[in-house]
C-alpha atoms as a printed R data frame, in Angstrom:
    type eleno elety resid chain resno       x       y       z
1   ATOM     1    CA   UNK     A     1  55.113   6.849 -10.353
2   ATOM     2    CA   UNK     A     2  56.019   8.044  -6.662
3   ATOM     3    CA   UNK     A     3  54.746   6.065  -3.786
4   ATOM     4    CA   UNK     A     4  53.123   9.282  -2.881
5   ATOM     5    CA   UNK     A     5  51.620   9.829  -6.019
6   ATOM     6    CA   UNK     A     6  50.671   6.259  -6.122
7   ATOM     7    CA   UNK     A     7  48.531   6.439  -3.010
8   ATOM     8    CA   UNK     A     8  46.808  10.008  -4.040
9   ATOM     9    CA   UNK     A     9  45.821   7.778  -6.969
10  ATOM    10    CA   UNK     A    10  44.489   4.627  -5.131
11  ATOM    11    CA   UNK     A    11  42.473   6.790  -2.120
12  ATOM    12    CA   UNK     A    12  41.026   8.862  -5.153
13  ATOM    13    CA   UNK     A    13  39.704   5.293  -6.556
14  ATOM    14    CA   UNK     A    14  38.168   4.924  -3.698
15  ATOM    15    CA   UNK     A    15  36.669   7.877  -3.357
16  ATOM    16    CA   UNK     A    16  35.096   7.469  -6.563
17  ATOM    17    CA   UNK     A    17  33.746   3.622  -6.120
18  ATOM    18    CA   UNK     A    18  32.279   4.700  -2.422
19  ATOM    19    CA   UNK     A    19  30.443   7.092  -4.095
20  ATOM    20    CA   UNK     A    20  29.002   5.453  -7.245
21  ATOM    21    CA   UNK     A    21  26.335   3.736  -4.304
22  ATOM    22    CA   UNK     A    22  25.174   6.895  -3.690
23  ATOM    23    CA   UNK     A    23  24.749   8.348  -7.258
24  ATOM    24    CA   UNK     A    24  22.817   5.144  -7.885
25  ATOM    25    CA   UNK     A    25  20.481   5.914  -5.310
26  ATOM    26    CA   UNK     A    26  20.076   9.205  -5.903
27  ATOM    27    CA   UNK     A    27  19.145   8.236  -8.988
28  ATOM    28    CA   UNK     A    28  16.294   5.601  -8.010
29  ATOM    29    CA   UNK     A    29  14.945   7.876  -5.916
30  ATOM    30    CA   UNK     A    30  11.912  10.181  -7.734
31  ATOM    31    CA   UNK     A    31   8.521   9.840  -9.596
32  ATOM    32    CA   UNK     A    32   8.434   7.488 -12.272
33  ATOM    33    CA   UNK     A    33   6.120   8.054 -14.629
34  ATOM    34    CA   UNK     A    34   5.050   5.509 -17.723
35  ATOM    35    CA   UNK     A    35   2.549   2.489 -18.915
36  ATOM    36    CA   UNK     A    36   2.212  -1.125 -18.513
37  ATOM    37    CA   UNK     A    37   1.000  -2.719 -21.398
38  ATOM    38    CA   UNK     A    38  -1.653  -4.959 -20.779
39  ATOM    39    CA   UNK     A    39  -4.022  -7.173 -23.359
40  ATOM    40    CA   UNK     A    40  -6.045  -4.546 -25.545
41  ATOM    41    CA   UNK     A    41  -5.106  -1.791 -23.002
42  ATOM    42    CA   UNK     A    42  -2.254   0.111 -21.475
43  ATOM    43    CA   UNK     A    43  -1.988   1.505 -17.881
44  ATOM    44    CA   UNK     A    44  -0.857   4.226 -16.424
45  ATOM    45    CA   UNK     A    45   1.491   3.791 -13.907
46  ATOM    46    CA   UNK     A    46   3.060   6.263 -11.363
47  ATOM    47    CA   UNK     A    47   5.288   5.334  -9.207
48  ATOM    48    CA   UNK     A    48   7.216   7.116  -6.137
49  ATOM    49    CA   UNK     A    49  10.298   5.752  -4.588
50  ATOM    50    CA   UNK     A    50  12.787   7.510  -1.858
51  ATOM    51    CA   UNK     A    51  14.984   6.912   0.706
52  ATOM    52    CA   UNK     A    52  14.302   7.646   4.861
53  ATOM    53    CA   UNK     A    53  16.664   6.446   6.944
54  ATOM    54    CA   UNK     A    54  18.283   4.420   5.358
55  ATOM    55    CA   UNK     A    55  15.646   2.454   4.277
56  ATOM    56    CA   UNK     A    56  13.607   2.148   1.037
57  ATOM    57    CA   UNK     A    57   9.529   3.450   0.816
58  ATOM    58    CA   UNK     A    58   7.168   4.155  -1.706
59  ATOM    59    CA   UNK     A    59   3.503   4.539  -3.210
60  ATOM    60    CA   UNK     A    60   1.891   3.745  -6.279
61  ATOM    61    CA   UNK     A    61  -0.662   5.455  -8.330
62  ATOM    62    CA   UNK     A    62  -2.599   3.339 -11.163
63  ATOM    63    CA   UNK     A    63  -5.983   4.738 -12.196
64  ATOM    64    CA   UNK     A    64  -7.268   2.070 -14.240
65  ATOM    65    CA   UNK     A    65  -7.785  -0.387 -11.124
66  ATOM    66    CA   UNK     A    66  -8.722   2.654  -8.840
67  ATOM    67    CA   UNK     A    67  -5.198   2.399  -6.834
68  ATOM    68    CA   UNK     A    68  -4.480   6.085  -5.759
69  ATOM    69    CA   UNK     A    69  -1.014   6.604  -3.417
70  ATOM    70    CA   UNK     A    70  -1.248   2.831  -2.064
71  ATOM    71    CA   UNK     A    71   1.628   1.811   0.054
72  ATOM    72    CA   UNK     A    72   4.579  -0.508  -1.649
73  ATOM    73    CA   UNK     A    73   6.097  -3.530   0.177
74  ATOM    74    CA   UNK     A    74   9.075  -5.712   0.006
75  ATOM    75    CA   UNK     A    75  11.231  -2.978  -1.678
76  ATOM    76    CA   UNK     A    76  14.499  -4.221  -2.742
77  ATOM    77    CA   UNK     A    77  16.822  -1.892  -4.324
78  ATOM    78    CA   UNK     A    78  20.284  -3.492  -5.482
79  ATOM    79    CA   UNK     A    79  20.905  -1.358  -8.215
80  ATOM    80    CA   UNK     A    80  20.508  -1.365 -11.422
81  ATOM    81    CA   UNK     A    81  17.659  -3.891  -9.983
82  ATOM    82    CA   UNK     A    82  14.094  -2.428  -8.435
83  ATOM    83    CA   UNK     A    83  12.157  -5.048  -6.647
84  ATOM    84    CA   UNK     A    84   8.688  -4.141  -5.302
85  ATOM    85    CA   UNK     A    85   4.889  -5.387  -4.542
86  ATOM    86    CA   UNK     A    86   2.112  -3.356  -3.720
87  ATOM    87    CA   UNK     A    87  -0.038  -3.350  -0.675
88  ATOM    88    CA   UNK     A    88  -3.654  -5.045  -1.217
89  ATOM    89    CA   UNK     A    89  -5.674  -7.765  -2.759
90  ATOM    90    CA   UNK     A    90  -4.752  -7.003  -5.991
91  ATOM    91    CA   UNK     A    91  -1.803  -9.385  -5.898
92  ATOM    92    CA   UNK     A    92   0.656  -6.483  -8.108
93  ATOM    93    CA   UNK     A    93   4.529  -7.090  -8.064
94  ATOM    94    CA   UNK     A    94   6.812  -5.030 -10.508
95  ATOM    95    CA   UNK     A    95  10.423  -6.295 -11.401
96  ATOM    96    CA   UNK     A    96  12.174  -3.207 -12.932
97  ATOM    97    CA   UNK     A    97  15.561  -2.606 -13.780
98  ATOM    98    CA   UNK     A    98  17.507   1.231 -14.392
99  ATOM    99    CA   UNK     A    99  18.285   1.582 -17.597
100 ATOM   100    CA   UNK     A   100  21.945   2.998 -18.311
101 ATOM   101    CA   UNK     A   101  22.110   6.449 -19.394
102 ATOM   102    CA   UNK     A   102  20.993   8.440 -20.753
103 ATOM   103    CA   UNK     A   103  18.309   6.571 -21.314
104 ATOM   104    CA   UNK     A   104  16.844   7.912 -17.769
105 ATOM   105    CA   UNK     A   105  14.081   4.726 -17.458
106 ATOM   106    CA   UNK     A   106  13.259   1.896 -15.627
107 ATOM   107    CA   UNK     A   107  11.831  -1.247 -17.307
108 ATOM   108    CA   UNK     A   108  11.279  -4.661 -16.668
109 ATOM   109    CA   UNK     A   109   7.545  -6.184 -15.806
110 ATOM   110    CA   UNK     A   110   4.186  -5.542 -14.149
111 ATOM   111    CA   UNK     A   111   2.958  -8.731 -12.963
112 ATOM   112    CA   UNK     A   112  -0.869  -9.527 -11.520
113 ATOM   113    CA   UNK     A   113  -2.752 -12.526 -10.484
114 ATOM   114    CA   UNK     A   114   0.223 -15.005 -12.643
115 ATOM   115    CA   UNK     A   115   0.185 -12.484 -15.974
116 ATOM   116    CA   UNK     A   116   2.644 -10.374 -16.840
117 ATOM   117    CA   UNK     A   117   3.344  -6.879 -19.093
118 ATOM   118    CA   UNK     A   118   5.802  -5.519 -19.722
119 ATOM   119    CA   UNK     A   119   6.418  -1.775 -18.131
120 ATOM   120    CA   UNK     A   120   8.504   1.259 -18.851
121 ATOM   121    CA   UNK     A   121   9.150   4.558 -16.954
122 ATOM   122    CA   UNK     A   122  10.776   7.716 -17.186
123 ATOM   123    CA   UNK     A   123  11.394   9.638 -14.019
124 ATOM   124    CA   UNK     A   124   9.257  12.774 -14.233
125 ATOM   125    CA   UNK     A   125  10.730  15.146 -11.351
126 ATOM   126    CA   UNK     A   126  11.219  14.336  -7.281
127 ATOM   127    CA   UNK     A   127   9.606  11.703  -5.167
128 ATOM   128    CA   UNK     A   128   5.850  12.483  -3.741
129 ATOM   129    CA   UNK     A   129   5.491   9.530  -1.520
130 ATOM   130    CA   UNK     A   130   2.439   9.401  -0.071
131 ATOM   131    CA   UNK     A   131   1.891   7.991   3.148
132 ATOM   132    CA   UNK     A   132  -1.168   5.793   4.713
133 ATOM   133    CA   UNK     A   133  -3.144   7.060   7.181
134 ATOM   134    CA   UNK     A   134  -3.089   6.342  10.604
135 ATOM   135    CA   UNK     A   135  -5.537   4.969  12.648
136 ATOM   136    CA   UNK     A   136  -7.598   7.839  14.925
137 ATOM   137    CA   UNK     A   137  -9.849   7.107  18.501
138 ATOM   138    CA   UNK     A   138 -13.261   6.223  18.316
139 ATOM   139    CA   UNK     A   139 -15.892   8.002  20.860
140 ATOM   140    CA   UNK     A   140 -15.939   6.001  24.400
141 ATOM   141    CA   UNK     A   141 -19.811   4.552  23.469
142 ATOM   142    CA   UNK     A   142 -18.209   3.335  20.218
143 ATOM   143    CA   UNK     A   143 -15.564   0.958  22.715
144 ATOM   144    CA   UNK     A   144 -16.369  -2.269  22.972
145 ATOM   145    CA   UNK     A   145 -17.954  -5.366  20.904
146 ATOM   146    CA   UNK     A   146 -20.544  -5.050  18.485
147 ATOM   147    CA   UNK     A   147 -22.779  -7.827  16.222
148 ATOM   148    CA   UNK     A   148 -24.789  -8.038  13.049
149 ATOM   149    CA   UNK     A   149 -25.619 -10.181  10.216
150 ATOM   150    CA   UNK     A   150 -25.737  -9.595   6.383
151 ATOM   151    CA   UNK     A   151 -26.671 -11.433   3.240
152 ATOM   152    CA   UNK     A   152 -24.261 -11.917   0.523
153 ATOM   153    CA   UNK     A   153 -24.176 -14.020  -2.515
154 ATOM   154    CA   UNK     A   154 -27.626 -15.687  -1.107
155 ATOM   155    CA   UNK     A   155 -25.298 -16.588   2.202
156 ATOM   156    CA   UNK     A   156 -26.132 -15.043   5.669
157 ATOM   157    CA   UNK     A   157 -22.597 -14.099   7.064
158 ATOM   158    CA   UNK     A   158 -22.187 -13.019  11.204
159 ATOM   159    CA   UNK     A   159 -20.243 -10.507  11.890
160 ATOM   160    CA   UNK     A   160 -18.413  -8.857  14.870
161 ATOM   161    CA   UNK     A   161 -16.262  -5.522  15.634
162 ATOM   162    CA   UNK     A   162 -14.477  -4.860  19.043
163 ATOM   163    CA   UNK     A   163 -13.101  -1.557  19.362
164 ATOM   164    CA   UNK     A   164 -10.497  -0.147  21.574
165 ATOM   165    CA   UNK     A   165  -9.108   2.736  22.364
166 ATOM   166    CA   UNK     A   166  -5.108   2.912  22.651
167 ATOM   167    CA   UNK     A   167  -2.982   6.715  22.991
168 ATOM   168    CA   UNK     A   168  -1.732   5.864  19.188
169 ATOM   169    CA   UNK     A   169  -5.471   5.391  17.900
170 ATOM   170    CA   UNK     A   170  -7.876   2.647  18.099
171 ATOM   171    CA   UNK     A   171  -7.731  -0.894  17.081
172 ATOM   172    CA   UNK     A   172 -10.504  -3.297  15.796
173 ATOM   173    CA   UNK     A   173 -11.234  -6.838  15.730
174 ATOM   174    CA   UNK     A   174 -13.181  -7.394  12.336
175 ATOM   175    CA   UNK     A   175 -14.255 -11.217  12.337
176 ATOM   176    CA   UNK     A   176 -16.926 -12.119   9.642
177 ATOM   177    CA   UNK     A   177 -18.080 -15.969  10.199
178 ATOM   178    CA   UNK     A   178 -19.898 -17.443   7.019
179 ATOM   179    CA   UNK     A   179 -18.712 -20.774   5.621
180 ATOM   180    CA   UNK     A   180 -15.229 -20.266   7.084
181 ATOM   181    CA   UNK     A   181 -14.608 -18.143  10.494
182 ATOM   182    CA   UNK     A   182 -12.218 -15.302   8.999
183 ATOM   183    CA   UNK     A   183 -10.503 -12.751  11.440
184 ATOM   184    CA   UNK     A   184  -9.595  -9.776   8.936
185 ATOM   185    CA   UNK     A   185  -6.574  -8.230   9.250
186 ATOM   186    CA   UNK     A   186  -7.280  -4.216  10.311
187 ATOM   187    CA   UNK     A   187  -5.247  -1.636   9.301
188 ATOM   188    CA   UNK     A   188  -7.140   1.572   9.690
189 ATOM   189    CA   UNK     A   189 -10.035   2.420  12.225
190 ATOM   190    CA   UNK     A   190 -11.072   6.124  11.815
191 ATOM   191    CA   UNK     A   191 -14.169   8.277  12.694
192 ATOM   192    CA   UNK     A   192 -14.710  11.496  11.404
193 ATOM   193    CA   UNK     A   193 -17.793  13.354  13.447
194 ATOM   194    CA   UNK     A   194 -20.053  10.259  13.773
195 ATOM   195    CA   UNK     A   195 -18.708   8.258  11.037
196 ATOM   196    CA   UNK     A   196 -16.949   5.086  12.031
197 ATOM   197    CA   UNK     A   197 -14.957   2.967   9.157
198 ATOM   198    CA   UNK     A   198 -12.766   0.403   9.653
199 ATOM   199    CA   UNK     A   199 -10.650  -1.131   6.760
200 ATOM   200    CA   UNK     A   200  -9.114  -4.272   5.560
201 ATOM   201    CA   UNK     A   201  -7.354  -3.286   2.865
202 ATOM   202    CA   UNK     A   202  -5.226  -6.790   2.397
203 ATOM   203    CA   UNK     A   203  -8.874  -8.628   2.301
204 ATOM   204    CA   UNK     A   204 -10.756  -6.243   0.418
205 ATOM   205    CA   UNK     A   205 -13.198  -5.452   3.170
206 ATOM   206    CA   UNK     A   206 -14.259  -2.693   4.906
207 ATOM   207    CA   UNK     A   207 -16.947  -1.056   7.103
208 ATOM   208    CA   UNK     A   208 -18.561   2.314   7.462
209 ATOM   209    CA   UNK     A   209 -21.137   3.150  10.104
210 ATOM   210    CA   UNK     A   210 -22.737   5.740  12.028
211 ATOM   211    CA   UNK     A   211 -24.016   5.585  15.602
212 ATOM   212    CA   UNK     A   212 -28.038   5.700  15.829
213 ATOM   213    CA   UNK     A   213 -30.310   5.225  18.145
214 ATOM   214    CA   UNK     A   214 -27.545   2.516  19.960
215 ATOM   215    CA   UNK     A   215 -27.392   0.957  16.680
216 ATOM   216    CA   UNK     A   216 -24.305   1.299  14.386
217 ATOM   217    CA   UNK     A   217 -26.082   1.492  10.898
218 ATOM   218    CA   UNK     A   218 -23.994   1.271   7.732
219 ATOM   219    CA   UNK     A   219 -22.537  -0.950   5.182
220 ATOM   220    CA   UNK     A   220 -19.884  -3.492   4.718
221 ATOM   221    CA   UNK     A   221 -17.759  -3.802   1.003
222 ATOM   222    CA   UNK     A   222 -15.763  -6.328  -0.428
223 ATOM   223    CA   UNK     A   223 -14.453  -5.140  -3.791
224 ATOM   224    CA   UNK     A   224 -17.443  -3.863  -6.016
225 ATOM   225    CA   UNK     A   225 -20.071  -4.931  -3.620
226 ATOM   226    CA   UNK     A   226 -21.993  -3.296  -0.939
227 ATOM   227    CA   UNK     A   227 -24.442  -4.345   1.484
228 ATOM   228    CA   UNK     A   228 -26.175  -2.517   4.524
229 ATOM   229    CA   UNK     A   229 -25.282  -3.467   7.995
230 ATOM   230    CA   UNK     A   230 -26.561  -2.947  11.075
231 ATOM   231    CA   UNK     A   231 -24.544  -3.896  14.431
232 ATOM   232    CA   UNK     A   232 -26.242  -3.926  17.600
233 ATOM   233    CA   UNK     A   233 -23.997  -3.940  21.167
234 ATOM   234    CA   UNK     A   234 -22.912  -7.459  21.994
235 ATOM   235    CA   UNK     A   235 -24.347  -8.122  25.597
């Protein structure tokens, strides 16, 4: 072999190898599509993964525990591995890995609250990521601190919502004092006409009010449960 020939040989090599990377993610990237098999049940599980500069995002789609398009977190891609939690209370983390082909899959495990099931999907076309809302003003008389109190589980809980107004949106301080004084982190303050809702979706919490009479009448959930609230305008 000529040195000549020898180095068309050794830049073609790497060629190759710097673009096996790419294939890889190429690969990754899509809607997966496929079950995770719980005790006595099996869900469905849809899952979109893709690439934006440079960096890894996703959503998640499970109908059985009402999760439709919810954001993923900590994505780690080091392929064939597919590391990823999703954004909540729920407490979900999957641990995948890509199948060789052409078997076309990823599988590994769906894990919740310490259990674990095992999980298998097939990629089902390109990704369809969908992306959280973002937070929108509130009217000016919504600025500012409100206050209210509501009954749950046969305990009176206080509660309190400052909102201001910023050029990206609004922001909310959500702090519910019962036994404990808990300052919920917000990640969403919209108001469509004169609804107002503010949401905490990594506590489970959320509000939803409309502006009456000076009063901001409504209701505050925490998972299944809802109870009416009224705020008032902290003097």
């Amino acid at each position: 072999m000529t040195a000549a020939s020898a180095l068309v040989r050794l830049i073609m090599i790497l060629i190759v190898t710097a673009a096996l990377p790419c294939r890889a993610e190429d690969v990754i990237s899509g809607r997966w599509a496929g079950t995770a098999r719980v005790p006595d049940d099996e869900l469905t599980v849809v899952v979109d993964l893709a690439q934006e500069n440079g960096a890894w995002v996703g959503s998640i789609i499970i109908p059985g525990l009402d999760v439709k398009g919810t954001p993923l977190t900590d994505i780690k891609v080091q392929s064939p591995d597919i590391n990823f939690a999703v954004k909540g209370p729920l407490g979900i983390r999957m641990n995948l890995r890509l199948l060789a082909p052409p078997e076309n899959k990823l599988a590994g495990n769906f894990e919740q609250a310490g259990n674990r099931a095992p999980a298998t999907l097939s990629k089902t076309g390109p990704p369809q990521v969908e992306y959280p809302p973002r937070s929108t003003p509130v009217a000016k008389e919504l600025e500012g601190k409100w206050k209210g109190d509501y009954e749950m589980l046969g305990y009176t809980r206080h509660v309190s919502i400052k909102f201001t107004n910023h050029p990206d949106g609004a922001t909310a301080d959500f702090v519910i004092v019962g036994r404990k004084h808990n300052v919920l982190p917000v990640d969403l303050v919209t108001q469509e006409g004169d609804l107002v809702t503010v949401d905490s979706h990594e506590m489970g919490f959320s509000f939803e009010g409309r502006l009456r009479d000076g009063k901001l009448a409504g209701a505050i959930r925490q998972a299944a449960m809802e109870t009416p609230l009224v705020l008032t305008r902290a003097k």
